[in-house]
C-alpha positions, 0 to 999 in steps of 0.5 A: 340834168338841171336842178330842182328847187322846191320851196314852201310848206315843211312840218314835223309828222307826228304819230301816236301808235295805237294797238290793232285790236283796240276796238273802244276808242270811238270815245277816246276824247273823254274828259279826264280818260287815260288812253294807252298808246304804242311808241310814236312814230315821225316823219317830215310832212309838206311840200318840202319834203314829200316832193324835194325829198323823191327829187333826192330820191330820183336822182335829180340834184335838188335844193330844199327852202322852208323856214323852221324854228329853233326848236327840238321839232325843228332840228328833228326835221333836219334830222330827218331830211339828212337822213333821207340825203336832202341838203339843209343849207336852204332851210332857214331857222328862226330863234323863238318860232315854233317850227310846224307840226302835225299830230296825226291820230289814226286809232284802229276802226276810226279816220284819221284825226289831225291837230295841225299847228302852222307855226312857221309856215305863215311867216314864209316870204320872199326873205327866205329864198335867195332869189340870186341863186335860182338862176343856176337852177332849172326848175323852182317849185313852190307848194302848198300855198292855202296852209301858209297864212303869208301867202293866201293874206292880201289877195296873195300878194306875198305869192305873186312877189315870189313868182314874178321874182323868180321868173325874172331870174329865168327859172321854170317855175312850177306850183303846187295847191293844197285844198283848205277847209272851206270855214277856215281863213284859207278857204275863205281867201279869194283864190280865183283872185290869187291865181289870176295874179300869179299864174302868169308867172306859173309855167307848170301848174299842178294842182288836184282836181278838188283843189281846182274846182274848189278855186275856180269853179265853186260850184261845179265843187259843191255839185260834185261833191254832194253827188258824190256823197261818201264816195271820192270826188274824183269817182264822180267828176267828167272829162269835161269838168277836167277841161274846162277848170284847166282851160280857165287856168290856162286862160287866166296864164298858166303855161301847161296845167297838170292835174292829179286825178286819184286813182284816175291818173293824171291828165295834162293840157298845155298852152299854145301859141309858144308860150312854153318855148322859154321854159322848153329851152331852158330845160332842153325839151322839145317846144313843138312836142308840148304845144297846146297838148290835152292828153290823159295819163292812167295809173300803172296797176299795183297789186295792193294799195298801203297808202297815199300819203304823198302819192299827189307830191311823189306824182309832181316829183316824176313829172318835174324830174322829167321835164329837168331830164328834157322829156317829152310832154307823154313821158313826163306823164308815164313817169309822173304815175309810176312815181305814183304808183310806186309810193302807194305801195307802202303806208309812208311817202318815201319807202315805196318810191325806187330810183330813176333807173329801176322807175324806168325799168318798170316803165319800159317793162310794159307794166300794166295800166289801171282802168281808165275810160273816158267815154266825152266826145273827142278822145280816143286811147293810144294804146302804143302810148298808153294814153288817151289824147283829147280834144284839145290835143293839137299836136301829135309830135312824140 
């Protein structure tokens, strides 16, 4: 079983508790009110800790690197990542920074309302990690990029400097996006720019539909978005809109590009021409098997959603543990959407999640699939699979 490392953005949750049947707060930002709240509530937030912390859970042994401060908030996020049996010796403190933090105001009737401080998060580079020990690793990944201000700064500079380093150590590197808010400095950076610089050092690139649209077909986003109105993106989007954004990455040198759908699943396009063959090798998988594939995993079906705070982080941890299990490119996929399924039964991005062997179980138990039609030209579902082959779906090795 090789190693994960996973490397990037980490932040303190916060949560005020407000009682249920509160029903006036619509004007709880009144200048001078006193607002009655319940116990607050934490929990560690970020790529870090979302997807490293169901590595942990999964079995899979797994190295954490983030930088935090040397503050109450950041020994409370050590704290925390112990209590969920994650090591710390790779998360690096740094006297007189303010480690990061969210506030997370959700009153009863309302959305949720974030006050997001990035504090050490803009100061992560390519001193925090020892690129040295990364060789012993299987896998390195890296996440959230767009929130952290060193990275998106000089047309990604200190991100490429990251990749190319990592890849020379012989590591399978993988990366995560976050989508920024587009009138702020991240969501004006030239991301299309940045992902042509580092993707050629990316072998697993697993961003989410908004993100990718948002970054390399803008207005294909805009369009999307405004049909799509008070619905979600993803109820609006084509296959087509899917393959072509993921074909731009592979063109720009991704080795395979997994992106998170929502609700819709989960759908993977890989590379030909033995661009993966290294990183197979390295992770014991089968390169025929993930050659230039296209292919469209569904959800399982889960009798009631909690939450999806994490479910995106959960997904990527199934599938980088399943590639670091020597799985094949279609069971990398069932296990990337029932570690996704899993965590949307709670509210949190932990308590849902159960091991590798029960995660298995479940799988091999013939759990259910959630709806998912794909009607473009050129798919067809493979119901022994439970998934759906496009047609860019070269290979039918299993």
């Amino acid at each position: 079983m090789n190693e994960i490392v996973v490397a990037g953005h980490l932040c303190l949750d916060i949560f005020p508790s407000f009682a249920p049947d509160r029903t006036d707060l619509a004007n709880t930002f009144t200048p001078g009110k006193l607002v009655d709240v319940g116990p607050i509530g934490f929990a560690t937030g970020g790529a870090v800790s979302n997807t490293g912390l169901a590595c942990v859970r999964f079995g899979t042994p797994t190295r954490l690197i983030a930088l935090i401060g040397q503050d109450l908030f950041g020994q409370e996020i050590l704290n925390r990542i112990k209590a969920h049996g994650g090591g710390v010796d790779g998360i690096a403190i740094r006297p007189g920074l303010s480690s990061s933090y969210t506030v997370v105001l959700a009153p009863p009737g309302l959305d949720r309302i974030f006050f997001h401080h990035p504090g050490t998060n803009d100061l992560f580079d390519a001193s925090c990690i020892g690129f040295s020990s990364l060789a012993q690793a299987g896998l390195f990944h890296f996440g959230y990029p767009p929130l952290m201000k060193s990275m998106f700064e000089r047309d990604g500079e200190a991100l490429i400097r990251i990749f190319n380093q990592a890849r020379e150590t012989g590591v399978v590197t993988s990366l995560d996006m976050a989508l920024p808010d587009p009138a702020s400095p991240a969501g004006k950076a030239p991301w299309s720019r940045i992902l042509a610089g580092v993707l050629p050092s990316v072998d697993l690139f697993l961003p989410s539909i908004e993100e990718l649209l948002y970054m390399l077909d803008r207005p294909r986003f805009l369009e999307r978005r405004d049909c799509a109105g008070a619905r979600n993106l993803v109820d609006v989007i084509t296959a087509d809109d899917v393959s072509s954004v993921a074909e731009r990455a592979l063109a720009l040198g991704a080795g395979a590009v997994l992106i998170k759908c929502g609700h819709r699943g989960l759908y993977l396009r890989t590379a030909g021409g033995g661009r993966l063959d290294a990183a197979c090798r390295r992770l014991g998988m089968d390169p025929e098997n993930w050659s230039a594939r296209e292919l469209w995993q569904p959800c399982f079906a889960v009798p009631r959603v909690a939450g999806t705070t994490g479910a995106g982080d959960s997904a990527i941890a199934g599938f980088l543990c399943a590639c670091g299990r020597g799985e094949a490119a279609e069971s990398a996929l069932r296990y990337s959407a029932a570690a996704g399924s899993f965590n949307v039964t709670q509210p949190d991005s932990l308590s849902g999640l159960v091991s590798w062997a029960e995660m298995t179980a479940a799988i091999r138990k013939g759990w259910a699939l959630g709806p998912l039609d794909i009607r473009s030209p050129g798919w067809r579902f493979d119901a022994s699979g439970g998934h759906w082959h496009g047609p860019g779906d070269t290979s039918r090795a299993s």
